[in-house]
Legacy VTK file of the C-alpha trace (Angstrom):
# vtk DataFile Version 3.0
C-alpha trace
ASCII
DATASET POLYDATA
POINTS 276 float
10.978 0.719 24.265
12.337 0.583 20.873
10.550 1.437 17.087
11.858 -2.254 15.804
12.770 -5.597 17.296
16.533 -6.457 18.089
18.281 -8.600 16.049
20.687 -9.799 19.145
19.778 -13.067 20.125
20.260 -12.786 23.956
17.059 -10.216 23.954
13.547 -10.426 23.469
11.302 -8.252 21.425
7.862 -7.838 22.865
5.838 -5.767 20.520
3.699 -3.215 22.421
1.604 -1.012 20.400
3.750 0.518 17.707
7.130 -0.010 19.302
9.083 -3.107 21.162
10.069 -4.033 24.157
13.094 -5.046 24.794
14.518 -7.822 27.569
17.516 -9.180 28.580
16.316 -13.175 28.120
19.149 -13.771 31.341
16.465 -11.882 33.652
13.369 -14.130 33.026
12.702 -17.306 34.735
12.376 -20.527 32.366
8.418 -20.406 32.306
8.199 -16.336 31.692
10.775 -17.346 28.513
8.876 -20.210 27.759
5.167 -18.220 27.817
6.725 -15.290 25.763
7.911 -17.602 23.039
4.993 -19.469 22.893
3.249 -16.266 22.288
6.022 -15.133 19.213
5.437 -18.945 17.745
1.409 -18.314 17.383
2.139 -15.199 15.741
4.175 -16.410 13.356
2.185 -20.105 12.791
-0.111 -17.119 11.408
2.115 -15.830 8.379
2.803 -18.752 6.109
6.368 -18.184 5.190
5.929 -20.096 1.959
2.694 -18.167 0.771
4.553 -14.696 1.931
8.850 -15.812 1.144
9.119 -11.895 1.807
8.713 -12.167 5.813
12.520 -14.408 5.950
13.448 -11.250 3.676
12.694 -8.818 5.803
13.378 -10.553 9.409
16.215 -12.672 8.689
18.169 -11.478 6.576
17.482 -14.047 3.760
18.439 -12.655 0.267
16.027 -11.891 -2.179
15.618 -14.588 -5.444
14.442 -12.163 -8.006
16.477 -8.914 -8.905
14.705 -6.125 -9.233
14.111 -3.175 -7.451
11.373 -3.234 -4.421
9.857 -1.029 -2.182
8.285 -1.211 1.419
5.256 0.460 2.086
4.452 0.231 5.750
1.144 0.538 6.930
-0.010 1.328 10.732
-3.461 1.165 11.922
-4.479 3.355 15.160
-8.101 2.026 14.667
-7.926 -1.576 13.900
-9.543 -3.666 10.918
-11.949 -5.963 12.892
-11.805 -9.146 11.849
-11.357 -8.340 7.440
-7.829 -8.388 7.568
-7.715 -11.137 4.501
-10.110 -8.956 2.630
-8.092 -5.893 3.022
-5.391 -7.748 1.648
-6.707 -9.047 -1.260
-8.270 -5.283 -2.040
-4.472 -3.612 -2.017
-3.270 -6.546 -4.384
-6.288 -5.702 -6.706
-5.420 -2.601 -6.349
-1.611 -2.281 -6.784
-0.670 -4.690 -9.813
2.767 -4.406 -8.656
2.722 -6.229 -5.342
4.788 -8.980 -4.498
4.076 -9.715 -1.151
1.863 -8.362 1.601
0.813 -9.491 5.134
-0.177 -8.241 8.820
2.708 -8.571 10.963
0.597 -7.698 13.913
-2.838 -6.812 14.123
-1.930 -2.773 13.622
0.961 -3.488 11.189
1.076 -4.150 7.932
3.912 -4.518 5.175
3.383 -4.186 1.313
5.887 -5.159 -0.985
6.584 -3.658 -4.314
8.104 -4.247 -7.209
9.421 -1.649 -9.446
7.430 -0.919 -12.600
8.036 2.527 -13.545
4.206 3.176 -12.680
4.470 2.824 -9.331
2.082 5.209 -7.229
3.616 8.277 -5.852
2.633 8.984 -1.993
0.205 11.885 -2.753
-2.106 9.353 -5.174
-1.657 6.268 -2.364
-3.162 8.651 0.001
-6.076 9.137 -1.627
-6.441 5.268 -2.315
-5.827 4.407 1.571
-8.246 7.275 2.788
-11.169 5.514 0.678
-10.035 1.947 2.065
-10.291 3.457 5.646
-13.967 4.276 4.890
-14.577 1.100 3.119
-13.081 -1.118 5.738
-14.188 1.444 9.199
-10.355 1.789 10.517
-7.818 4.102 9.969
-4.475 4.075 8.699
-1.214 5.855 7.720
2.067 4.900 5.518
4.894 5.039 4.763
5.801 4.527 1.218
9.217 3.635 1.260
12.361 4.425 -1.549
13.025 1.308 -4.249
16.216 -0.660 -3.208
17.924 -2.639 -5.814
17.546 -6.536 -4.613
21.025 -7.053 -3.637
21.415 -5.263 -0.654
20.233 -6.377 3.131
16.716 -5.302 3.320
16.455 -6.449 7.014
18.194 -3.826 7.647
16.847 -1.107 5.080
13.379 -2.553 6.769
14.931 -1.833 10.168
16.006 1.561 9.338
13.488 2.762 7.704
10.540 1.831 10.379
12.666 3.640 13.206
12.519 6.389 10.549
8.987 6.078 10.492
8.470 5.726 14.092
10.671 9.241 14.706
8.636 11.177 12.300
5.222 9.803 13.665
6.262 11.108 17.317
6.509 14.717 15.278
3.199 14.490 13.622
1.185 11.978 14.748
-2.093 12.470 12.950
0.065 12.665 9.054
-2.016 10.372 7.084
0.964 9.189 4.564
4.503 10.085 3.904
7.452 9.521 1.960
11.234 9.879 2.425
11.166 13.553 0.658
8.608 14.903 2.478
9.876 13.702 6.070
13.287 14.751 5.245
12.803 17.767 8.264
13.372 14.384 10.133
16.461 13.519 9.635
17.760 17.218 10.522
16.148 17.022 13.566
17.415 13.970 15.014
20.233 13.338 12.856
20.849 11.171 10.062
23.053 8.698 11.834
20.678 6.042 12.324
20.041 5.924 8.745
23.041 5.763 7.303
22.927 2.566 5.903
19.346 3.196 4.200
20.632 6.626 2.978
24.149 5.205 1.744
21.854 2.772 -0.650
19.916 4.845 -1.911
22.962 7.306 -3.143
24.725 4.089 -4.379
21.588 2.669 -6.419
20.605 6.054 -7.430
23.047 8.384 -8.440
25.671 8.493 -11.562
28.138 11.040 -12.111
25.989 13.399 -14.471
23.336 12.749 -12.261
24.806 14.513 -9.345
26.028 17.630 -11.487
22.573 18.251 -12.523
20.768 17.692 -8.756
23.624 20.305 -8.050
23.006 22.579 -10.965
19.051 22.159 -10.366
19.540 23.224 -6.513
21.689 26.124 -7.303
19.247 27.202 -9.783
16.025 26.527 -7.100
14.830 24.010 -9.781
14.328 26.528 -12.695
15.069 23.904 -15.613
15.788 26.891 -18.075
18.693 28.289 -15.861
20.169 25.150 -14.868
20.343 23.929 -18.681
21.765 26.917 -19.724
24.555 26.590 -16.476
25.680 23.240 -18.333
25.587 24.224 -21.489
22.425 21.618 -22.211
18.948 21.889 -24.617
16.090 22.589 -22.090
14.612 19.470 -23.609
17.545 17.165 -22.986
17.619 17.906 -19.489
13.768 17.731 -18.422
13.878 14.073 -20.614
17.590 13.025 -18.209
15.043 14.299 -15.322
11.958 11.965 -16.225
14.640 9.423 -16.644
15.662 9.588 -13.589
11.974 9.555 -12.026
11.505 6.735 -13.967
14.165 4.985 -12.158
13.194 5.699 -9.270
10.092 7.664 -8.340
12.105 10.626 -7.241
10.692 13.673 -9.135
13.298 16.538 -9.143
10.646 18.910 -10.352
9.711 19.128 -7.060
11.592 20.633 -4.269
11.155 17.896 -1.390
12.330 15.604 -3.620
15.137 17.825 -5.302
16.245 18.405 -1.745
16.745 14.572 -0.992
18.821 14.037 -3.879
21.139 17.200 -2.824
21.563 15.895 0.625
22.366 12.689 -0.425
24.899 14.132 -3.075
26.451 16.695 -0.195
26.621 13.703 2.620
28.506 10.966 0.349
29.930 12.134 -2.846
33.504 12.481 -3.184
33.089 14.190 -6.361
33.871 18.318 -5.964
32.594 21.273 -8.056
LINES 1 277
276 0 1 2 3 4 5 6 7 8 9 10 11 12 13 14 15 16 17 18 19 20 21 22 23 24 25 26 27 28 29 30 31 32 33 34 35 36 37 38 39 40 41 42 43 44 45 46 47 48 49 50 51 52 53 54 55 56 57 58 59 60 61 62 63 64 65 66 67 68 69 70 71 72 73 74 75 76 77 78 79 80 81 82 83 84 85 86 87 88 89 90 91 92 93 94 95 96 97 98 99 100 101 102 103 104 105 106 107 108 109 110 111 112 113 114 115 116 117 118 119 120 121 122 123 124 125 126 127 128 129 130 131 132 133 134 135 136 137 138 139 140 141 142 143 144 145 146 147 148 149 150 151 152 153 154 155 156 157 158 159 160 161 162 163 164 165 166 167 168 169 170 171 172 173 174 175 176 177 178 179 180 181 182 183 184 185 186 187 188 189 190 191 192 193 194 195 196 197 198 199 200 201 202 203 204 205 206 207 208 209 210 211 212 213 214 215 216 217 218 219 220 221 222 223 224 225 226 227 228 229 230 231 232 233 234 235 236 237 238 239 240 241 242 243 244 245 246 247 248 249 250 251 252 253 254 255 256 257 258 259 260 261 262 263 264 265 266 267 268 269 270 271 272 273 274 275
């Protein structure tokens, strides 16, 4: 059992639930290979690839057309949407101006893409949004609302990494109705940051500038008091809370607050080669 389907072509990825199966194609007879891809083709015959050019994006490895920055936000349901899975759709685009792409992958998985806007929803106000859909639509769901990549990268893999992020954190607290990378950072100190290294090394290469990092380390040392640490470098108050919203603006990580200010430390400490 595995959180994500394997990208090596002499296995097959069975989705069970919220995780995969995976099997050595060499150990099933022709008709057992030939039933289980039958069953993968009417799955996919059900996501048009040209109304949704984000699925080759995030399963191929296909590069993405437009730069910008985007965002996953993955969505799994423990109590199904019977039946209104088109209408829940359309709701979230109405809903989230910023949407580029969204689809079921299976029938308790869903993936919403966004684009960045610099009014993008922060996980606390999504919450809110997907608790009333849950009573609108009788289901239940929970996110993850993923970091904003910069299009160039491989987002097959960010995708990858980030659901088996997803999938270690839900076996920790199952019934968490929505989180974010900040606030499931206990995660990655509990079973190690290693699978995530390739996720984690983008974000510190999209994110951070030199005079970026001194501040997250001034702001740390300082436990976020914006008064100390602008007096540490010698800065107006003012000039360093507007190089702060900057920064949020940029990307939706708000150093004001501590999970947050903790993810750009870590990130800082684990791959900078810059020394105090």
């Amino acid at each position: 059992m595995h959180p994500s389907a394997s990208n090596d072509q002499g296995l097959l990825s069975v989705p069970f639930g919220r995780q995969f199966i995976w099997i050595p194609k060499e150990t099933l007879t022709k008709k057992e290979l030939l039933l289980f891809q039958m069953r993968e083709g009417d799955r996919q015959k059900n996501i048009d690839h040209q109304a949704h050019p984000w699925y080759p994006i995030l399963f191929e490895h296909q590069p993405v057309s437009s730069p910008n920055m985007y965002r996953f936000i993955h969505v799994h349901f423990t109590k199904v949407i019977d039946g209104l899975q088109s209408e829940w759709l359309a709701e979230i685009q109405q809903m989230l101006p910023a949407v580029v792409d969204l689809f079921f992958i299976y029938d308790n998985q869903a993936v919403i893409v966004e684009a960045h806007s610099g009014e993008n929803l922060r996980v606390e106000d999504l919450d809110g949004l997907f608790v009333a859909l849950d009573m609108d639509f009788d289901c239940y769901s929970q996110l993850f609302v993923g970091p904003f990549h910069r299009s160039e990268h491989d987002f097959t893999q960010l995708w990858e990494e980030e659901a088996t992020f997803y999938y270690e954190f839900l076996q920790l607290r199952k019934h968490q109705k929505s989180l974010d990378l900040p606030t499931g950072l206990s995660t990655l100190f509990i079973s190690g940051a290693k699978p995530y290294l390739a996720l984690l090394r983008t974000l510190y290469l999209d994110w951070f500038e030199e005079e970026t990092e001194t501040i997250i380390r001034a702001l740390w040392q300082h436990q976020g008091n914006a008064s100390s640490t602008a007096k540490a470098l010698f800065m107006h108050r003012n000039s360093l809370l507007y190089k702060i919203d900057k920064f949020q603006t940029a990307t939706n990580l708000n150093l004001k607050i501590m999970d947050d200010l903790l993810l750009g430390y870590f990130l800082c400490q684990t791959f900078s080669t810059h020394t105090d």
